[in-house]
GUDOTI-682082 format. One line per 4 residues: number of its first residue (from 1); their letters; for each residue y, x, z of C-alpha. Coordinates in nm, 4 decimals, decimal comma, always signed. Each point is the difference from the previous one (the first is absolute). Example, Ala and Ser with C-alpha at 12.3 -4.5 7.8 and 13.67 -1.06 7.14 Angstrom:
BEGIN
1 = AS = -0,4500/+1,2300/+0,7800  +0,3440/+0,1370/-0,0660 .
***
This chain:
BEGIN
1 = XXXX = +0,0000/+0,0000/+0,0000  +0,3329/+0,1532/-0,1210  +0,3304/-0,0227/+0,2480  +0,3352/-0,0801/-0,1814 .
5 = XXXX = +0,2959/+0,2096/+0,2063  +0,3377/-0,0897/-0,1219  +0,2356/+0,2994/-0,0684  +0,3521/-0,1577/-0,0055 .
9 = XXXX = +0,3757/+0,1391/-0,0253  -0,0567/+0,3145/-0,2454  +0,2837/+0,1630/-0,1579  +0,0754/-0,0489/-0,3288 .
13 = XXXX = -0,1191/+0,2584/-0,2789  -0,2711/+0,1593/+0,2738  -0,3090/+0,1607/-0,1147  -0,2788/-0,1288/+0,0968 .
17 = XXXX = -0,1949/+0,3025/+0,0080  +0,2268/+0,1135/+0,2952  -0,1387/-0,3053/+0,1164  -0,3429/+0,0007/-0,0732 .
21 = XXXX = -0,0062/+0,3710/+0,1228  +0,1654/-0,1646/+0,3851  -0,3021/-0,2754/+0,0214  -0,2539/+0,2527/-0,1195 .
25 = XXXX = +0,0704/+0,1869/+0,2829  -0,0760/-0,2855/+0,2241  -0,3039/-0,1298/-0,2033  -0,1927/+0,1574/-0,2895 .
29 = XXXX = -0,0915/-0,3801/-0,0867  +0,2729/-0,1478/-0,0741  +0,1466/-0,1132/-0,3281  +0,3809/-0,1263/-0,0631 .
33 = XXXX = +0,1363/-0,1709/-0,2722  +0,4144/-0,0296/-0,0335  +0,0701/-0,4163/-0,1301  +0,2379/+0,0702/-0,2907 .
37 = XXXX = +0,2890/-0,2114/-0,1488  -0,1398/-0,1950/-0,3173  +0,3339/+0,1060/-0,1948  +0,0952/+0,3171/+0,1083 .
41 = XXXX = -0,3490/+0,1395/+0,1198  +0,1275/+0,1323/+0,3207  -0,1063/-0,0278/+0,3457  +0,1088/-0,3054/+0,2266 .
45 = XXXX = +0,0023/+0,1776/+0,2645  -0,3002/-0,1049/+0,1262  -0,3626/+0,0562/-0,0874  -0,3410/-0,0444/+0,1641 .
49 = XXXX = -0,2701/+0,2932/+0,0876  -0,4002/-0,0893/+0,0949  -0,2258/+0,1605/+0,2186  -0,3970/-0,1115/+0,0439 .
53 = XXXX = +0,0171/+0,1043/+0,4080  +0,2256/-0,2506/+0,2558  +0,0287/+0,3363/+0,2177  +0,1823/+0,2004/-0,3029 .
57 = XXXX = +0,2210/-0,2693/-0,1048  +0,1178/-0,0432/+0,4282  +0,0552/+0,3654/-0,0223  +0,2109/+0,0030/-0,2926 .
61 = XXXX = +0,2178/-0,3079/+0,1310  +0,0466/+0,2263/+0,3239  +0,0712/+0,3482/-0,1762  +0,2222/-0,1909/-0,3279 .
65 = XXXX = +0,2185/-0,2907/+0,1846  +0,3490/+0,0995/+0,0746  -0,0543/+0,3604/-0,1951  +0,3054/+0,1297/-0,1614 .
69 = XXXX = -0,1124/+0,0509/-0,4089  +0,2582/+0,1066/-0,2045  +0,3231/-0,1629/+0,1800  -0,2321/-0,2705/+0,0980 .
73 = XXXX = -0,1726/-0,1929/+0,3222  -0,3177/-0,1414/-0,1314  -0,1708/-0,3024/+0,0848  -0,3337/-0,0122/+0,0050 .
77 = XXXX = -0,2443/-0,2477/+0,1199  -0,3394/-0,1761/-0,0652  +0,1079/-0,2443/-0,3261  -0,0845/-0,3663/+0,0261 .
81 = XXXX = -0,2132/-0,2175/-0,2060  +0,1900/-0,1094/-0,2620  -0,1748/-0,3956/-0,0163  +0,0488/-0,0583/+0,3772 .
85 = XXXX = +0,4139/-0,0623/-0,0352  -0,1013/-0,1926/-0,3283  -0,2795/-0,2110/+0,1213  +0,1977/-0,1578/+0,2875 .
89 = XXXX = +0,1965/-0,1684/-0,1877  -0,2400/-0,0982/-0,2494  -0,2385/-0,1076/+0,2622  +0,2602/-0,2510/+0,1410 .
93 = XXXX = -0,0742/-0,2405/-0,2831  -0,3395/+0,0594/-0,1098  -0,1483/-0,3662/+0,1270  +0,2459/-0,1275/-0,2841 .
97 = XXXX = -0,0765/-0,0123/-0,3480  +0,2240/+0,1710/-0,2546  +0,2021/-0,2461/-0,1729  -0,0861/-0,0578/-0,3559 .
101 = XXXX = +0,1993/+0,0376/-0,2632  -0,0108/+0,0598/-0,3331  +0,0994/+0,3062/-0,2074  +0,2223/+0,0230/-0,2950 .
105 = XXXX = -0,0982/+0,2713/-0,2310  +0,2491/+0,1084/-0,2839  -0,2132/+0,1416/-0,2969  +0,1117/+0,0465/-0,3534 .
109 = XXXX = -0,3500/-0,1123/-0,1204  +0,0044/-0,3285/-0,1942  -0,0868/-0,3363/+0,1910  -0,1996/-0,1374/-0,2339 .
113 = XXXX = +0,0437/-0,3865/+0,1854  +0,3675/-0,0408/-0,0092  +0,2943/+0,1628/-0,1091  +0,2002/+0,2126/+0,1730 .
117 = XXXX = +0,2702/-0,2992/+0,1801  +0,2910/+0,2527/-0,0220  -0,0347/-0,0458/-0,3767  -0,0826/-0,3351/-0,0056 .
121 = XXXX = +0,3386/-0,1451/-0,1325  +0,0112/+0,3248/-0,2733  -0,3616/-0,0903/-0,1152  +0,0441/-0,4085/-0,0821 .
125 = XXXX = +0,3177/+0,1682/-0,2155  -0,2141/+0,2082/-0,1888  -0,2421/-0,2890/-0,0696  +0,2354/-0,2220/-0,1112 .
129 = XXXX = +0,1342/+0,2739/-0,2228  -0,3511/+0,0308/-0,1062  -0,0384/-0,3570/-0,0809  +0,2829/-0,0648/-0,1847 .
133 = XXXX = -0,0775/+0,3192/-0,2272  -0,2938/-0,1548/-0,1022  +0,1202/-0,3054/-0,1465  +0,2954/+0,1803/-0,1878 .
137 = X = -0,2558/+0,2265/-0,1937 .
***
């Protein structure tokens, strides 16, 4: 069973073999992975290292929390379960049923049963154009 340890409040543009190198020296077994902007692909400021012992990841909360990296305090501590803030809520209301409803999908594919209603008044135009070309020829 893996242990999630939150590393919070790193500086911006660190390297994080500087930090890999600091929780190395508290644990050979422990991996750490920096969560990255989507846009700019830099650190948050925050990322998350695992351990497989409960023993190594206490010891690293003790040595890491408060420790001055790089002009900065950092906060460490055992991460929580990301569904348990979610499921409360969602829990709440799970005797009720969802309310139906029903979905309106925009596709440019042809409806082959009726015509498009936004061209509706455009289309009986075109017939009676249609219709009236038909007995001139």
């Amino acid at each position: 069973m893996s242990i999630r340890i939150y590393i919070g409040n790193l500086p911006q543009g660190f390297n994080p073999k500087e930090l890999d190198s600091i929780l190395k020296s508290a644990s050979d077994s422990i991996r750490f992975k920096a969560v990255l902007d989507k846009e700019t692909k830099e650190c948050r400021g925050f990322g998350f290292a695992t351990t497989n012992n409960e023993k190594n990841a206490n010891l690293i909360i003790e040595k890491l929390n408060g420790f001055e990296f790089n002009g900065s305090k950092l906060r460490v501590e055992l991460s929580e379960k990301k569904d348990s803030s979610s499921n409360k809520r969602n829990n709440l209301g799970s005797n009720k049923k969802r309310k139906d409803f029903k979905k309106i999908v925009h596709s440019d594919a042809p409806n082959l049963e009726a015509p498009d209603p936004r061209w509706a008044g455009e289309l009986s135009k075109l017939k009676d154009l249609l219709a009236n070309q038909k007995t001139l020829a």
